[in-house]
C-alpha positions as CSV (number, residue, x, y, z in Angstrom):
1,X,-99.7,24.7,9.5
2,X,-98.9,27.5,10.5
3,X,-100.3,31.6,9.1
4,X,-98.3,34.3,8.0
5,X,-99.1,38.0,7.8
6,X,-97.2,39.7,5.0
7,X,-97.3,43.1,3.7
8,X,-95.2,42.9,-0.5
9,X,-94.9,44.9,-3.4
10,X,-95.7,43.5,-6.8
11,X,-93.5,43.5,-10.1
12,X,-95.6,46.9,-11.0
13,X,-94.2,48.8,-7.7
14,X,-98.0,48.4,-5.9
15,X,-98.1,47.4,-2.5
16,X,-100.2,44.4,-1.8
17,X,-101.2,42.6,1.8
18,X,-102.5,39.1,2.5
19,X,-102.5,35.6,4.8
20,X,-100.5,32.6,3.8
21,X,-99.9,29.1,5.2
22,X,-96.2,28.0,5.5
23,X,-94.4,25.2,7.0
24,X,-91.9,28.2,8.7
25,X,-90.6,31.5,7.8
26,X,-88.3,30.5,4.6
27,X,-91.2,28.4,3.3
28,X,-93.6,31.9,3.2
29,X,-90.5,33.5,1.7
30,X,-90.3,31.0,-0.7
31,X,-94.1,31.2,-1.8
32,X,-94.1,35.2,-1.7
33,X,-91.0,34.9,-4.6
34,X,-92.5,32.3,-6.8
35,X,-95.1,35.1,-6.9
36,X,-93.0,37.7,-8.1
37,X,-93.7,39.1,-4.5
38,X,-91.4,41.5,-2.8
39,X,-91.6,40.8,0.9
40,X,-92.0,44.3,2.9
41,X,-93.1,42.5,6.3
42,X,-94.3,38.9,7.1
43,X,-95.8,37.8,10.6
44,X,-96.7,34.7,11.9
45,X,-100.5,34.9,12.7
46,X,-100.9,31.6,14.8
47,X,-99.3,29.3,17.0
48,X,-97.8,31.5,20.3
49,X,-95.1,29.2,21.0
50,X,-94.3,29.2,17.2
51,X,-94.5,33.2,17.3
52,X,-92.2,33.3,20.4
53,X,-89.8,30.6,18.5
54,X,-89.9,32.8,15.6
55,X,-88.7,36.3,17.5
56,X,-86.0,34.2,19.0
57,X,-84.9,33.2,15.8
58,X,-84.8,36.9,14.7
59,X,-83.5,38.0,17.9
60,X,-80.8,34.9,17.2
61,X,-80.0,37.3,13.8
62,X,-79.9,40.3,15.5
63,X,-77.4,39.1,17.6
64,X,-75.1,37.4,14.6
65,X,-75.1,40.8,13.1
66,X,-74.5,42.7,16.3
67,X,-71.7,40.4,16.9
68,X,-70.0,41.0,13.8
69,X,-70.7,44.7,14.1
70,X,-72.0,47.5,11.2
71,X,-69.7,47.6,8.4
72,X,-68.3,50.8,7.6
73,X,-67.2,51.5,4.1
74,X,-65.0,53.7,2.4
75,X,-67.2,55.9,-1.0
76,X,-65.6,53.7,-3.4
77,X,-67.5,50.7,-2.1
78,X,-70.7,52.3,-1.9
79,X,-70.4,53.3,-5.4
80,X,-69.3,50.0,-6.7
81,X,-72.4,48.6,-4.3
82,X,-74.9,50.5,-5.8
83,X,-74.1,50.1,-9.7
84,X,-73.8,46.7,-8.9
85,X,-77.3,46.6,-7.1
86,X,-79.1,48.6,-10.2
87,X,-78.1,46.7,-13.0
88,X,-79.0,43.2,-11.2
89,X,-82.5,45.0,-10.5
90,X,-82.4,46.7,-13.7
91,X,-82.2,43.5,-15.4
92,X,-85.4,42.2,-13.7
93,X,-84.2,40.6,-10.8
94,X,-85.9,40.7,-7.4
95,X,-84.6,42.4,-4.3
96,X,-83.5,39.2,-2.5
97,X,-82.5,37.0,-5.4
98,X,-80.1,40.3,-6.5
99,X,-78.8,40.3,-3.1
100,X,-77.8,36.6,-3.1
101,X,-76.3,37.1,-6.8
102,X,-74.0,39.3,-5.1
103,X,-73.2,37.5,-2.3
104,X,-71.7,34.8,-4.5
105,X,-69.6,36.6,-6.6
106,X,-66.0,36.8,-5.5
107,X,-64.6,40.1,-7.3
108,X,-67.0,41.9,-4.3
109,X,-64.5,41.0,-1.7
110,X,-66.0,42.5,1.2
111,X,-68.9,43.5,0.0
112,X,-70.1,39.8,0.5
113,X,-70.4,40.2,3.9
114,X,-72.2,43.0,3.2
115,X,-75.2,41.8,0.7
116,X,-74.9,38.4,3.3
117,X,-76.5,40.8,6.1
118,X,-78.7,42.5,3.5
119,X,-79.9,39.2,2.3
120,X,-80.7,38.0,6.0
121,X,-82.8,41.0,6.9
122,X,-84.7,41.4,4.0
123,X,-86.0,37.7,3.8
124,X,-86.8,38.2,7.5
125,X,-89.3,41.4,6.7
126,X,-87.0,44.0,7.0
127,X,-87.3,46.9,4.5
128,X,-84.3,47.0,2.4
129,X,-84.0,50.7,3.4
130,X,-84.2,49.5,7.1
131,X,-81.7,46.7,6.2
132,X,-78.9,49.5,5.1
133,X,-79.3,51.5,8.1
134,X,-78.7,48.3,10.4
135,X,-75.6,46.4,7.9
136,X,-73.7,49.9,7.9
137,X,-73.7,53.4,9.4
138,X,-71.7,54.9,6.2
139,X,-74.7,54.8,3.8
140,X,-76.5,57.6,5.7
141,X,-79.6,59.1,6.4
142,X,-79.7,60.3,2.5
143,X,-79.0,57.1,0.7
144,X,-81.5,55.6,3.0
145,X,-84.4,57.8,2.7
146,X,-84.0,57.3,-1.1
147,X,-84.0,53.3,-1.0
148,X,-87.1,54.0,1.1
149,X,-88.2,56.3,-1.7
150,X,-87.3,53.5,-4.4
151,X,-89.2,50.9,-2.6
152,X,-92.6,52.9,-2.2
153,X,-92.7,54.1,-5.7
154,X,-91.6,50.3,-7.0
155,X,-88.7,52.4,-8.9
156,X,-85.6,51.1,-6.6
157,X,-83.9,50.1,-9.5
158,X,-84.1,53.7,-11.3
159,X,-83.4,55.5,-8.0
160,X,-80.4,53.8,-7.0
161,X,-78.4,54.1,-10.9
162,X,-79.3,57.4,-10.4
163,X,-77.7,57.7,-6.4
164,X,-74.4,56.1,-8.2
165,X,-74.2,58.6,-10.8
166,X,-74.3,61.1,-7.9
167,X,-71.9,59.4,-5.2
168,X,-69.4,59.2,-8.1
169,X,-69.9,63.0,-9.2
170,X,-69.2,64.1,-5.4
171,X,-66.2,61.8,-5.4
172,X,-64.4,63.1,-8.1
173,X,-65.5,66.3,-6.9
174,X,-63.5,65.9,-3.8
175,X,-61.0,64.7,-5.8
176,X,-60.2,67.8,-7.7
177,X,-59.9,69.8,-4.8
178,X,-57.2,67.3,-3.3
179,X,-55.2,67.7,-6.1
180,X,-55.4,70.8,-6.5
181,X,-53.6,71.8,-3.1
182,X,-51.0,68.4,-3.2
183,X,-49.1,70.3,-5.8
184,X,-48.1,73.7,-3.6
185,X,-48.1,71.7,-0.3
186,X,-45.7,69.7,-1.8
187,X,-43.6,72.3,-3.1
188,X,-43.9,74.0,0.4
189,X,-42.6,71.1,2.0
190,X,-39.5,70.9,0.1
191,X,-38.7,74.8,0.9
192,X,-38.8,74.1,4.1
193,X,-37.0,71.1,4.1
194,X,-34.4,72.9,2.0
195,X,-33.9,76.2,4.6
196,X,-33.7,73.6,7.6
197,X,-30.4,71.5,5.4
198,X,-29.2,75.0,5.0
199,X,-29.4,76.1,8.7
200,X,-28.6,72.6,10.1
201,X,-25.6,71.4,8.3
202,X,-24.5,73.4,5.5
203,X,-23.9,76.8,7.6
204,X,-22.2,75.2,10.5
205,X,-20.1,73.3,7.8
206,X,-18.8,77.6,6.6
207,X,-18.4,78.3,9.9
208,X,-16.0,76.0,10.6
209,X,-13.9,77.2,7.6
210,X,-13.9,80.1,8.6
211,X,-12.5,79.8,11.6
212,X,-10.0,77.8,10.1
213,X,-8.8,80.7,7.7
214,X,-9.4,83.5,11.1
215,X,-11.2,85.1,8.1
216,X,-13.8,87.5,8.8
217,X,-17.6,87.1,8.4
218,X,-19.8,89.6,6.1
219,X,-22.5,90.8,8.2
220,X,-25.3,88.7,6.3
221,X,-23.6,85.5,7.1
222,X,-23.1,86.9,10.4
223,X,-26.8,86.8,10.4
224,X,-27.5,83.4,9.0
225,X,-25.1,81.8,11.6
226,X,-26.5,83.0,14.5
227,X,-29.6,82.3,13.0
228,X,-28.4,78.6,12.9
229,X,-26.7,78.8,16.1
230,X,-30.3,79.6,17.5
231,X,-32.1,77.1,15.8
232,X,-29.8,74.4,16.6
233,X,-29.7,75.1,20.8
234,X,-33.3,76.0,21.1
235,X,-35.1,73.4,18.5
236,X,-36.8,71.5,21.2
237,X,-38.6,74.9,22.2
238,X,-39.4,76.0,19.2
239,X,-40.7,72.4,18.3
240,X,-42.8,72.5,21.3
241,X,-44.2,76.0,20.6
242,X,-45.0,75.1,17.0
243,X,-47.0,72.0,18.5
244,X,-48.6,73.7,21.4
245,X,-50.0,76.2,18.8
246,X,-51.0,73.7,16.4
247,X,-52.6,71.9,19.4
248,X,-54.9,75.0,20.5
249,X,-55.9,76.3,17.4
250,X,-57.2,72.6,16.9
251,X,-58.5,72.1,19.9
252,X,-60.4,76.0,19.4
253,X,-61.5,75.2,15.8
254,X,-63.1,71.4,17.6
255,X,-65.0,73.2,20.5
256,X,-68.7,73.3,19.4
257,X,-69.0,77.2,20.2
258,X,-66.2,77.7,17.6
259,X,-66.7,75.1,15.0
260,X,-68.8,77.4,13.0
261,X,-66.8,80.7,13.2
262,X,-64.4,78.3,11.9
263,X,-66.5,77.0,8.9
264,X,-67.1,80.5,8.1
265,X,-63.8,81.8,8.3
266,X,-63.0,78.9,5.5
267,X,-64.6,80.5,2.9
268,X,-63.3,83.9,3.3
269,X,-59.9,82.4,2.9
270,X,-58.4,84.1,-0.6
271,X,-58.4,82.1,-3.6
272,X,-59.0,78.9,-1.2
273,X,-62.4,80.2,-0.1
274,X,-64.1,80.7,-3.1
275,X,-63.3,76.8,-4.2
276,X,-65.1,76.4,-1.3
277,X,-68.2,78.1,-1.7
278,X,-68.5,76.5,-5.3
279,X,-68.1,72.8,-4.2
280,X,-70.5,73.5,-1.9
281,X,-73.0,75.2,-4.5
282,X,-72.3,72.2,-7.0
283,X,-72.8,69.5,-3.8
284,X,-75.9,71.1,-3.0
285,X,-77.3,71.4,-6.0
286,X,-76.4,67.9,-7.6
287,X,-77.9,66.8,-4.5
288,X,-81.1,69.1,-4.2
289,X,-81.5,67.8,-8.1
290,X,-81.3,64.2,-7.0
291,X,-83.8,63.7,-4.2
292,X,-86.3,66.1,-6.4
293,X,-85.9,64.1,-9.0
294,X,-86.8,60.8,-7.1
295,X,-89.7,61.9,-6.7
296,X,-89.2,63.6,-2.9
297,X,-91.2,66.9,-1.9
298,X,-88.9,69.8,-2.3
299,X,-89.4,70.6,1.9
300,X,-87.8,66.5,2.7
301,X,-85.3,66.9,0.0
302,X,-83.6,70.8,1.4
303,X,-83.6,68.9,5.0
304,X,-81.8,65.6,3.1
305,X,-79.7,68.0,1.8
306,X,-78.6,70.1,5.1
307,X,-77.9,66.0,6.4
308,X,-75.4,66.0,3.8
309,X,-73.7,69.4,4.0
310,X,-70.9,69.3,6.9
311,X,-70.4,72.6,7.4
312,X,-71.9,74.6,10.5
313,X,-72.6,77.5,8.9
314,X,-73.9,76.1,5.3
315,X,-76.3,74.0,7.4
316,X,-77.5,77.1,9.8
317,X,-78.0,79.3,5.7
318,X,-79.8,75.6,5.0
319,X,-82.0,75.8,7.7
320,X,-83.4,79.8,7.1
321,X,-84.2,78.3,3.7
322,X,-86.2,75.5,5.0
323,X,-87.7,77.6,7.4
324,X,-89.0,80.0,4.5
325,X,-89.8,77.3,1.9
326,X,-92.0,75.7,5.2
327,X,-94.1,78.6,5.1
328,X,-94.9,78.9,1.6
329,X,-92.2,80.7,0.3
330,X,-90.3,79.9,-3.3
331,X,-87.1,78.9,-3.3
332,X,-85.6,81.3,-5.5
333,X,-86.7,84.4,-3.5
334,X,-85.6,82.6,-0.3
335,X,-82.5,81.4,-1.5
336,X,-81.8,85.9,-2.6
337,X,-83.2,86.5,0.7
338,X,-80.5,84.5,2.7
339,X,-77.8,86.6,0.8
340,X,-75.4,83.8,0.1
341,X,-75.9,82.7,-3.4
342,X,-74.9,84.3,-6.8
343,X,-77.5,86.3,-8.8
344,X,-76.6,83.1,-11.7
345,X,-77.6,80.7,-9.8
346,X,-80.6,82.5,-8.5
347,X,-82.0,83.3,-11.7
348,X,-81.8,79.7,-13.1
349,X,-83.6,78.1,-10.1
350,X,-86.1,81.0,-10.6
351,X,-86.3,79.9,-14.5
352,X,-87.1,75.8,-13.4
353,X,-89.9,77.3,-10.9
354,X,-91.7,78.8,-13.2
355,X,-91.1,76.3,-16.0
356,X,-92.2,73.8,-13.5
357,X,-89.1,71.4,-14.3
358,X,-86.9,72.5,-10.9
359,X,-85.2,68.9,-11.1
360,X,-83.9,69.5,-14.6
361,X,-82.7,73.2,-13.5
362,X,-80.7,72.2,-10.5
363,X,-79.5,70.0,-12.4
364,X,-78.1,72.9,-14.9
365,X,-76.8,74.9,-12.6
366,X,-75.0,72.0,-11.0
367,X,-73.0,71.4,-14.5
368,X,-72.7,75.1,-14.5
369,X,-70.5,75.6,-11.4
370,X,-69.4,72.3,-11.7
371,X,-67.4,74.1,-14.6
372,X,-66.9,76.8,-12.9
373,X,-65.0,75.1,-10.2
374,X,-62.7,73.5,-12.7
375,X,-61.7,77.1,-13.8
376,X,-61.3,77.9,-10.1
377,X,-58.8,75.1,-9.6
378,X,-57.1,75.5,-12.5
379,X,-56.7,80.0,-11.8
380,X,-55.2,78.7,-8.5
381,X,-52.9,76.2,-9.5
382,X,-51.6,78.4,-12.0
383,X,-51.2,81.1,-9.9
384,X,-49.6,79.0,-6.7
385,X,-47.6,76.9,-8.2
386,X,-45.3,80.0,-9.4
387,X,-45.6,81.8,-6.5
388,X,-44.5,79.3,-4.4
389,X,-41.2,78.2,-6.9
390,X,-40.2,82.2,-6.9
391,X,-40.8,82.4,-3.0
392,X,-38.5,78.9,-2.2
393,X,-35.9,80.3,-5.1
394,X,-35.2,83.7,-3.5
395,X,-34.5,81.8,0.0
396,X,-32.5,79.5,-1.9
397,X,-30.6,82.3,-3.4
398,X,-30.3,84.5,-0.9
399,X,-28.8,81.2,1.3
400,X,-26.5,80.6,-1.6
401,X,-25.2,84.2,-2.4
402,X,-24.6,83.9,1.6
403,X,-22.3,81.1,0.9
404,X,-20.8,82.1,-2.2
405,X,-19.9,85.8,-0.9
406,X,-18.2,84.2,2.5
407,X,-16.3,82.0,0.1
408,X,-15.0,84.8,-1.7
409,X,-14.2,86.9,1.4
410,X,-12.3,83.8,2.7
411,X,-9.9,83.7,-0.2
412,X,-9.6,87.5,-0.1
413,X,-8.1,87.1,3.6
414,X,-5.8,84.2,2.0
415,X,-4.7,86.2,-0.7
416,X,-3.8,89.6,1.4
């Protein structure tokens, strides 16, 4: 019969290695989970032609998941995956067995597929940290460093409730700041749409009753027709400028040697920029707070942390900090020496260094600007919304005190 290597972790989160006879692979797994065994590797000891029949029946896995491809999930279903996950492991569930619970239930949708692949991997001796990384490309470097966290310490369980509190808080997160600019870019696109109806139809419409009454035209609608007149023979060019311009200034902001002037420039942008800066500041600290408090050294969880920051510049104020914090330096002081982040902030990290709870700080400061980011959207909806209804009612005025006055100049001809 043939021997198996295996490498497990126990119910209490301590690792464990050993030799086991096994009619085949599933057998071992079997064996290792009437244990209470969580499989980290297993290896067949004897037997060549059995070893070479076993790596072709991996390789034959590798290949059924290469054919179907990585999976790549929107945040939703990561979120719904991982509270999922943590309360079938937080009711004392196994890895594997949680994994197959899932893949049977229906409401998943395609999420089966998902814990299907999972399943497969991990009852072959993949790590389940591994097994992310392979199934799908959208969990990331950060969610899988902290599975691999989870399974080391025996606290996966923990560790991942705690990563769905956090991928839900960066969600809605994004969320506000969508919303927040829908509003006036909707309102935007109405005034625009608006002027164009005048310019289009409505003024060409006057003209021609004027022309009919051999009335004269006031000088402003003068204006506003030949304004149309332009519009309406040269459209194409203009639409091919507007374009064209669009088209470089994307094409600028994309080049790598410009894509972090352009990072930079967003958050000098009035009103828009500091939003900006604060997501950032609660991002980074809800996630800085996170990896900490899973237990990963301060040093691994700033580099998780620039993995998870898109920005250019963000990441290259990231990096000075991880330089300092590398050679000894706190975090506070580096963080004031960078220059980037508010005296607030900077004293509250300062007060969980020398408390020697920096997890619980970061985590303070994170509600603080989290808050402080609410105001921020709500000062700048306030304060576009009205600017934007004034600006599109002038140019709706103005267009219809046009009309109005060439109306009443038209029946003035008719009268004398």
């Amino acid at each position: 019969m043939p021997t198996f290597a295996y490498k497990a972790l126990k119910a209490d989160g301590t690792q464990t290695s050993g030799e086991l006879d096994a009619s085949d692979r599933h057998g071992a797994m079997d064996l290792l989970d009437r244990g209470g065994l969580q499989p980290l590797n297993l290896d067949l000891k004897t037997d060549k032609a059995k070893n070479g029949e076993s790596s072709a029946s991996s390789k034959s896995k590798e290949e059924e998941v290469e054919m179907t491809g990585p999976m790549r999930l929107k945040k939703a279903e990561i979120v719904l995956f991982t509270e999922e996950l943590s309360e079938l492991l937080g009711a004392g569930l196994q890895l594997e067995p949680a994994l197959r619970v899932m893949e049977n239930r229906e409401e998943l949708g395609k999420l089966k597929r998902l814990t299907k692949t999972l399943r497969q991997e991990v009852r072959d001796g993949t790590s389940f940290s591994g097994a992310l990384a392979k199934a799908s490309p959208s969990f990331g470097d950060l969610y899988c460093s902290l599975a691999r966290a989870g399974e080391v310490s025996g606290a996966l369980s923990t560790i991942l409730k705690r990563q769905a509190t956090y991928l839900t808080a960066i969600q809605e997160l994004q969320s506000k700041v969508m919303m927040a600019l829908i509003y006036p870019f909707f309102l935007i696109a109405s005034g625009i749409a608006v002027v164009v109806l005048f310019i289009t139809f409505l003024i060409p419409q006057l003209m021609g009753l004027l022309d009919n009454t051999n009335s004269e035209m006031p000088a402003i609608g003068q204006l506003m027709i030949d304004l149309s007149d332009f519009v309406r023979a040269w459209w194409w060019i203009i639409l091919g400028i507007v374009i064209a311009v669009i088209f470089a200034f994307v094409s600028y902001i994309k080049n790598p040697n410009n894509h972090e002037w352009w990072d930079e420039t967003k958050l000098k942008i009035p009103l828009f920029g500091k939003v900006l800066k604060t997501r950032f500041f609660v991002q980074f600290l809800e996630t800085l707070a996170n990896l900490v408090g899973n237990g990963l050294t301060l040093l691994r969880a700033l580099e998780l942390s620039r993995e998870a920051t898109p920005n250019l510049y963000l990441k290259k104020i990231i990096s000075r900090i991880i330089d300092y914090v590398g050679d000894g330096a706190a975090l506070s002081r580096t963080m004031k020496r960078v220059g980037f982040f508010p005296p607030l902030l900077l004293d509250m990290v300062a007060v969980g260094e020398q408390t020697g709870q920096i997890g619980e700080s970061l985590e303070r400061a994170a509600t603080r600007y989290d808050k402080e980011l609410e105001k921020d959207i709500s000062k700048i909806s306030a304060l576009i919304q009205p600017v934007i209804v004034v600006t599109m009612a002038l140019l709706v005025g103005i267009m219809a005190y046009m009309m109005i006055s060439v109306i009443f100049e038209t029946i003035s001809g008719l009268n004398t």
